[in-house]
C-alpha positions as CSV (number, residue, x, y, z in Angstrom):
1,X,29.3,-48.7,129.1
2,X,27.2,-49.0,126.1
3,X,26.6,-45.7,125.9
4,X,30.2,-45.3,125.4
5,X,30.9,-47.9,123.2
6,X,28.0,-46.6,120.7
7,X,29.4,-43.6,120.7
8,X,33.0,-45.0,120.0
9,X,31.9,-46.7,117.5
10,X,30.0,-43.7,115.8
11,X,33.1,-42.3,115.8
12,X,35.0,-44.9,113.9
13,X,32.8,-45.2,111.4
14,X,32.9,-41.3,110.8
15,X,36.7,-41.3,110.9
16,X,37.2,-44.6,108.5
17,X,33.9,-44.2,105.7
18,X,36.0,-41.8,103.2
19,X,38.7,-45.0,103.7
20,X,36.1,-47.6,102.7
21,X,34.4,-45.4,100.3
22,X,38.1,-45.7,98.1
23,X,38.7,-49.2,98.7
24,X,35.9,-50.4,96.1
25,X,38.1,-52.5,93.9
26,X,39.9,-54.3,95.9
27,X,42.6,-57.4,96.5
28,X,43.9,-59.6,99.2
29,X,45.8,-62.1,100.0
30,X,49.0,-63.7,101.8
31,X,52.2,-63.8,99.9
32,X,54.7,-66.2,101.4
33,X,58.7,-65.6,99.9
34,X,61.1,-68.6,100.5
35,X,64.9,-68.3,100.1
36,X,67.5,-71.1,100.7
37,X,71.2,-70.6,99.8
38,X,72.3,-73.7,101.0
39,X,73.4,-74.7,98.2
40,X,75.8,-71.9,97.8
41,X,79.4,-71.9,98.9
42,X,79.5,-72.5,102.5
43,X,83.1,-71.5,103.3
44,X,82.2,-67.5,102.6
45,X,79.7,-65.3,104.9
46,X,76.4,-65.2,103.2
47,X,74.3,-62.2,102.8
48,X,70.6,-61.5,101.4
49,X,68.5,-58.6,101.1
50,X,65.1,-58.7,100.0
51,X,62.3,-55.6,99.4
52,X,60.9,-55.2,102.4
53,X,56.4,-54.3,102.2
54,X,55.3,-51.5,103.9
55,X,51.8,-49.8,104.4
56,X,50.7,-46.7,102.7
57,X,47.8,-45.4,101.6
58,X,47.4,-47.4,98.9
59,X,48.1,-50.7,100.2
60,X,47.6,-52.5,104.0
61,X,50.2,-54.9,105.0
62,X,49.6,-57.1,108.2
63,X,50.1,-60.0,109.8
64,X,54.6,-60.0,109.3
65,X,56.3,-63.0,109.8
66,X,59.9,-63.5,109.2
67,X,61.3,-67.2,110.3
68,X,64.8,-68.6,109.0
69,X,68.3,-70.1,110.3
70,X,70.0,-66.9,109.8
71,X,73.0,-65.3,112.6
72,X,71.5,-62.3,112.1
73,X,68.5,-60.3,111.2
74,X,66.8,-56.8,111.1
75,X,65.1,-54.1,108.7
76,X,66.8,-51.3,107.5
77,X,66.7,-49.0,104.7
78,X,68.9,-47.4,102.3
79,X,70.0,-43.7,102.9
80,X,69.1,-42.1,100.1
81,X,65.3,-43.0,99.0
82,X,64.4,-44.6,102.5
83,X,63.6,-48.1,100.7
84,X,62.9,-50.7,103.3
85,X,65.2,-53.6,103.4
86,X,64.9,-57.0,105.1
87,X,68.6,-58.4,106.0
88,X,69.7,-61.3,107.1
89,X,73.6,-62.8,107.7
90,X,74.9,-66.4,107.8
91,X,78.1,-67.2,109.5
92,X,81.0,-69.3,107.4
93,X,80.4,-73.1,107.4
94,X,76.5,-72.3,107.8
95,X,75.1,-75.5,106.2
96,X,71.6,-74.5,105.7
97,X,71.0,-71.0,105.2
98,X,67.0,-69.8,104.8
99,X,64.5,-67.3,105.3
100,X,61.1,-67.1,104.9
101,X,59.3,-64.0,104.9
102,X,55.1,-63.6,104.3
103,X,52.5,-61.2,105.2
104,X,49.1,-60.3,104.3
105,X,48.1,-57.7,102.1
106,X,45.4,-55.4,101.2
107,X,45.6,-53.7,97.7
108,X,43.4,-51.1,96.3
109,X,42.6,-50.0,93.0
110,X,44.3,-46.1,92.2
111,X,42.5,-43.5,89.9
112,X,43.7,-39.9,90.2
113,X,42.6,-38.0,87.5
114,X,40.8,-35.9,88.9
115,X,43.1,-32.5,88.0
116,X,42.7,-29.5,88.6
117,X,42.2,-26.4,86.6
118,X,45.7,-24.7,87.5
119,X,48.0,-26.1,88.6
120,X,49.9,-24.6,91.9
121,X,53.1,-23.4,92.9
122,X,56.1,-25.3,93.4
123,X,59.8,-25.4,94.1
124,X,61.7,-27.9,92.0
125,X,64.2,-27.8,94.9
126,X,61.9,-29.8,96.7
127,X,61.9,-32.9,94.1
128,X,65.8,-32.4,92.9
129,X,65.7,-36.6,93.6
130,X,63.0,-37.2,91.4
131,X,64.3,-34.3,88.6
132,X,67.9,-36.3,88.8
133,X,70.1,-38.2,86.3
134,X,70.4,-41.9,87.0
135,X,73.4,-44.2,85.5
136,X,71.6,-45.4,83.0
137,X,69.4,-43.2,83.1
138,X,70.6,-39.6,81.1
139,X,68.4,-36.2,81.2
140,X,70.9,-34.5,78.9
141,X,72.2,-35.3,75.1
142,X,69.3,-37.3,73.3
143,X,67.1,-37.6,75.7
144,X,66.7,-33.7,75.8
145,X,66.7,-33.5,72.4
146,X,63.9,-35.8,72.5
147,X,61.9,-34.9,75.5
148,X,62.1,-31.2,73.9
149,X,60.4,-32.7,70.9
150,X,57.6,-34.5,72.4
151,X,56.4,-32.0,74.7
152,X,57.2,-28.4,72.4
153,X,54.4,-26.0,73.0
154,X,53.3,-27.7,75.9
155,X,53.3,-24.9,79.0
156,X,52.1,-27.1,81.8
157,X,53.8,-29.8,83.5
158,X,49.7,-32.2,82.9
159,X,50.3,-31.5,79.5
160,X,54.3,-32.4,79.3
161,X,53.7,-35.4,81.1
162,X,50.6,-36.8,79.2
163,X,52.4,-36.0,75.8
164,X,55.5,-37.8,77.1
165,X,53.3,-40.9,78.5
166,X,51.1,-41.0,74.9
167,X,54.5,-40.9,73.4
168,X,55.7,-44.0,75.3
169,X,52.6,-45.8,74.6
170,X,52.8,-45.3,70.7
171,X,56.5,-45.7,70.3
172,X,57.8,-48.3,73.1
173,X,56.9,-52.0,72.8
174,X,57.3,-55.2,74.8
175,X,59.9,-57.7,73.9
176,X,59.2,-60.8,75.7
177,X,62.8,-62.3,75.5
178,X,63.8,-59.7,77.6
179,X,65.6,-60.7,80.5
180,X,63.9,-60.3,84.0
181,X,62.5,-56.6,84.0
182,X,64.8,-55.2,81.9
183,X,67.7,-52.7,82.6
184,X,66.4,-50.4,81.8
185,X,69.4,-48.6,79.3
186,X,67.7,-45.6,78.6
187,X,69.9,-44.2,75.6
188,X,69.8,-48.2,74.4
189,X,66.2,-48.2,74.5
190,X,65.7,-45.4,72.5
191,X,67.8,-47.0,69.6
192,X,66.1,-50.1,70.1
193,X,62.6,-49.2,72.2
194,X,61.7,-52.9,72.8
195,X,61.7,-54.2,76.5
196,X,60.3,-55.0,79.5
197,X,58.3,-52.7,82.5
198,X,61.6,-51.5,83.8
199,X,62.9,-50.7,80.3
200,X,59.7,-48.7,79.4
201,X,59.0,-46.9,82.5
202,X,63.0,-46.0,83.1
203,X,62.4,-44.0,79.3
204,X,59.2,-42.6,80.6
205,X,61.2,-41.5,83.7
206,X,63.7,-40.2,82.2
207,X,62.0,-38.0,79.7
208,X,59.5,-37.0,82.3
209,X,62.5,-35.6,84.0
210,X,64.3,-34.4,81.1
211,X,61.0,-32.1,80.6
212,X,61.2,-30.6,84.2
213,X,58.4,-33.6,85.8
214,X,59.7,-35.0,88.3
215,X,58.9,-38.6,88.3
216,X,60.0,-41.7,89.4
217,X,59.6,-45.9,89.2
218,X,58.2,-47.8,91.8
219,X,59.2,-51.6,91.9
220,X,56.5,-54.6,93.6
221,X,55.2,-58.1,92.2
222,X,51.7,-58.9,90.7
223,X,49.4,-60.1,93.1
224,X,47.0,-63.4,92.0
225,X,43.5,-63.7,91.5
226,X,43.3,-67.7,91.9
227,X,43.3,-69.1,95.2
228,X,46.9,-70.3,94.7
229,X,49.1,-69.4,92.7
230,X,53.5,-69.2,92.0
231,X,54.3,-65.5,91.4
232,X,57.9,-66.5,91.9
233,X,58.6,-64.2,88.5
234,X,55.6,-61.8,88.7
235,X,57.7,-59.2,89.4
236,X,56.6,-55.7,88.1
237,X,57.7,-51.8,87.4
238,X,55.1,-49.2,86.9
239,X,55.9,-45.2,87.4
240,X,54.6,-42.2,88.3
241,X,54.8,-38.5,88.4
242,X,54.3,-35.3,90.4
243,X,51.6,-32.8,89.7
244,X,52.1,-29.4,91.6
245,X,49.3,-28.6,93.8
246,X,47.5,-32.0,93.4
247,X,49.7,-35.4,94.2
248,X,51.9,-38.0,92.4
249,X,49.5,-39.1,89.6
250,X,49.9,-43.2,88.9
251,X,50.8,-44.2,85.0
252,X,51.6,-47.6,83.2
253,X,52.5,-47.6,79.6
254,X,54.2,-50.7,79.9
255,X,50.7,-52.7,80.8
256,X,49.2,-50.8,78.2
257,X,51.9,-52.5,75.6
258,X,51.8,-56.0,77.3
259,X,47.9,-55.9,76.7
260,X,48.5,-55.3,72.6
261,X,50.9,-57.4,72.8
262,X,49.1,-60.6,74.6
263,X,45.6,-59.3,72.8
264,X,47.3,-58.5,69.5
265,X,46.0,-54.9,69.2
266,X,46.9,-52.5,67.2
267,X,47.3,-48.8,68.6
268,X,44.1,-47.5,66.6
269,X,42.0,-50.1,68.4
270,X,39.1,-49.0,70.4
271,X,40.3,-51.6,73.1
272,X,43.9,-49.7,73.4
273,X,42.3,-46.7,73.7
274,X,40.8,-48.1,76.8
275,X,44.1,-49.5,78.1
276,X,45.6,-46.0,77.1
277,X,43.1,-44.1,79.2
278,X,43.2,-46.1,82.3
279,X,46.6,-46.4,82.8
280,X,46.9,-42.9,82.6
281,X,46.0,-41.7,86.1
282,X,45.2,-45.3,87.2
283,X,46.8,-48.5,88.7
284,X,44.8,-52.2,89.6
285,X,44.8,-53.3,92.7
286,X,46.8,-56.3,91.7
287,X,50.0,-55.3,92.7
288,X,52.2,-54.6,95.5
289,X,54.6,-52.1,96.3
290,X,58.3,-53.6,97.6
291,X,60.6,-50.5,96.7
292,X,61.7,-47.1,95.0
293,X,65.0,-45.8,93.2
294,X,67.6,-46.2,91.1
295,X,71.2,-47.1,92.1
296,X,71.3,-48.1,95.4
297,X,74.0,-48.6,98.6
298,X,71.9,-51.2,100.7
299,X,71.8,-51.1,104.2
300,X,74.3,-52.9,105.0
301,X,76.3,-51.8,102.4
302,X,76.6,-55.0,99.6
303,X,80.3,-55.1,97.9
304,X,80.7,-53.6,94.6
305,X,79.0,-50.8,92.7
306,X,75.6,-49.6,93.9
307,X,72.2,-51.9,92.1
308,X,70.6,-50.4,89.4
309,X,67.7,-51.5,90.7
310,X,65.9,-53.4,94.6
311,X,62.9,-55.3,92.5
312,X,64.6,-58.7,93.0
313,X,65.9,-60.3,96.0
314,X,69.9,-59.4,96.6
315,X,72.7,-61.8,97.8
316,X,76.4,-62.1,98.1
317,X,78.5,-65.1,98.7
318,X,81.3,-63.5,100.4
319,X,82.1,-60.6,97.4
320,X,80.1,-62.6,95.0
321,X,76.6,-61.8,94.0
322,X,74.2,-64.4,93.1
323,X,72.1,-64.0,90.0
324,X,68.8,-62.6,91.1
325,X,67.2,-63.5,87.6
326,X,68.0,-66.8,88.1
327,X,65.3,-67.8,91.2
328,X,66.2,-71.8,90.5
329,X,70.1,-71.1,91.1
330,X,69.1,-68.7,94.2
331,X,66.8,-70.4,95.0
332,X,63.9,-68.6,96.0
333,X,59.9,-68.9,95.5
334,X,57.2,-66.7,95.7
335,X,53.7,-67.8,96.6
336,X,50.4,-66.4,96.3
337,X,47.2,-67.4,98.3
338,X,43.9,-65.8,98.1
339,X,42.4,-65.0,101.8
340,X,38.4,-63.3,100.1
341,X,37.5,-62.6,97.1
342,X,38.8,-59.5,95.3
343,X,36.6,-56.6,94.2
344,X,36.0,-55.5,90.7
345,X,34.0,-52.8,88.9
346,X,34.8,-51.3,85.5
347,X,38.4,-51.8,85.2
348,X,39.7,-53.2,82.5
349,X,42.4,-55.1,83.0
350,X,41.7,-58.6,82.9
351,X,45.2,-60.7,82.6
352,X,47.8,-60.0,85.9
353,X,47.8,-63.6,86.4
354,X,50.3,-64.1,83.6
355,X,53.9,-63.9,85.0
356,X,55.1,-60.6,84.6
357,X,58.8,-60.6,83.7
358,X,60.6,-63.3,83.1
């Protein structure tokens, strides 16, 4: 039996080292999510739907528990990105009406920027969802006009990108009376380019898309790096886009403006050039993915027009929604609690414990 086990185990560590070799700068801990309608209108059906985590290969999600007074409850997703979707139903007359939902997660830092030479073939067929128009989102008019600007003479889609993303950084800024994450009005925000993650990253989007990149945002909250800590309104949008022949390649311009704008740099700064460069191909590992897409039918289907966007909690009162950027009226809270110590090695980022959007 030893014998076997030895050899087992040889096995494992053969099979997992390239895993543990990636996860150098790393971050863990438990987020806990409370909900309670209660104090919502009792005489109409209630209805919530919250981003649901899932495990991929940049972050491990364990130890699920979902507890609550709910009628009914299950995970779903929506039809047309596959975003996972926690549900849960109360009956009429339901005089107490919550959910709680935690889990532990493991978060590692991304760098991909190692690109090759040429890039390889591709069919644009392939990535017609990430190439699309959104509702507030255009590709045509102005934004073409202006993606054809900012990336003239450029022949490859690296180079239509970056010049779009160094674009973004140099003309975008954050406005911190934004509401929530922003809307992110794309043809709004290029009148006025002052907003929040969602704002900067939907014009980075679209653009990228306007240019022939297909890209796309992906929606989580900040993780903590105290032992405790309320990210009830860390919530976060960062982007990314697709390089043919190598992988989706992680960007965010918008953390690159919230750092001048906390620090009070100036773009010439050696220190934003620093920000610049590791955003560009690079995410921290404090921060978790909850959901993709723009425009959304939930699963079940919520009344009304589709969402412009699943970063927030959802819920409807009968055919009212509740305000999602409003987590005392809601009410909801988000918890953060350390389980180890995080990882960190030459990354400069230094702040995600300031909340992150409202």
């Amino acid at each position: 039996m030893k014998k076997n086990i030895s050899a087992f185990t040889l096995t494992m560590l053969c099979v997992f080292a390239p895993v543990i070799a990636l996860a150098a700068n790393t971050a863990d801990g438990i987020i806990t999510m409370h909900f309670d309608l209660s104090a919502q209108n009792a005489n109409e059906v209630t209805q919530l739907w919250i981003p649901y985590p899932l495990s991929d290969r940049d972050q491990l999600i364990d130890n699920i528990t979902i507890a609550g007074d709910y009628d009914e409850s299950a995970v779903y997703s929506d039809q047309k990105y596959s975003t996972p979707i926690l549900y849960a139903r109360w009956k009429k007359n339901s005089p107490s009406r919550k959910l709680t939902l935690s889990f532990h997660v493991t978060r590692r830092e991304v760098r991909r920027r190692d690109f090759p030479d040429k890039e390889g073939a591709w069919n644009s067929n392939d990535f017609a969802l990430y190439l699309a128009p959104t509702s507030l989102g255009p590709i045509d008019g102005q934004v073409k006009v202006l993606a054809d600007q900012i990336t003239r003479g450029k022949k490859t889609v690296l180079a239509r990108a970056k010049a779009i993303y160094d674009w973004t950084c140099e003309h975008m800024y954050r406005d911190p009376k934004t509401s929530g994450c922003g809307k992110g009005a794309v043809c709004s925000l290029l009148a006025r380019p002052g907003g929040k993650c969602t704002d900067i990253h939907s014009v980075f989007v679209a653009l990228c898309r306007a240019a022939g990149v297909p890209a796309r945002e992906i929606f989580g909250i900040r993780m903590g790096k105290k032992a405790r800590q309320d990210i009830t309104t860390w919530q976060h949008c960062w982007a990314e886009f697709y390089l043919p022949g190598y992988d989706w390649v992680p960007v965010d311009p918008a953390d690159v403006r919230k750092k001048m704008l906390k620090e009070r740099l100036q773009l010439g700064d050696a220190k934003t050039k620093a920000y610049r460069d590791y955003f560009w191909g690079g995410w921290d590992q404090y921060r978790v993915k909850l959901a993709v897409g723009r425009d959304l039918v939930l699963n079940p289907p919520q009344y009304g027009a589709p969402i412009n966007t699943f970063g927030y909690p959802f819920a409807q009162i009968g055919t009212k929604t509740v305000d999602w950027l409003n987590p005392k009226n809601f009410s909801y809270r988000f918890s953060f609690q350390q389980k180890k110590l995080s990882t960190e090695k030459n990354q400069p980022t230094d702040d995600t414990d300031a909340p992150g959007s409202l």
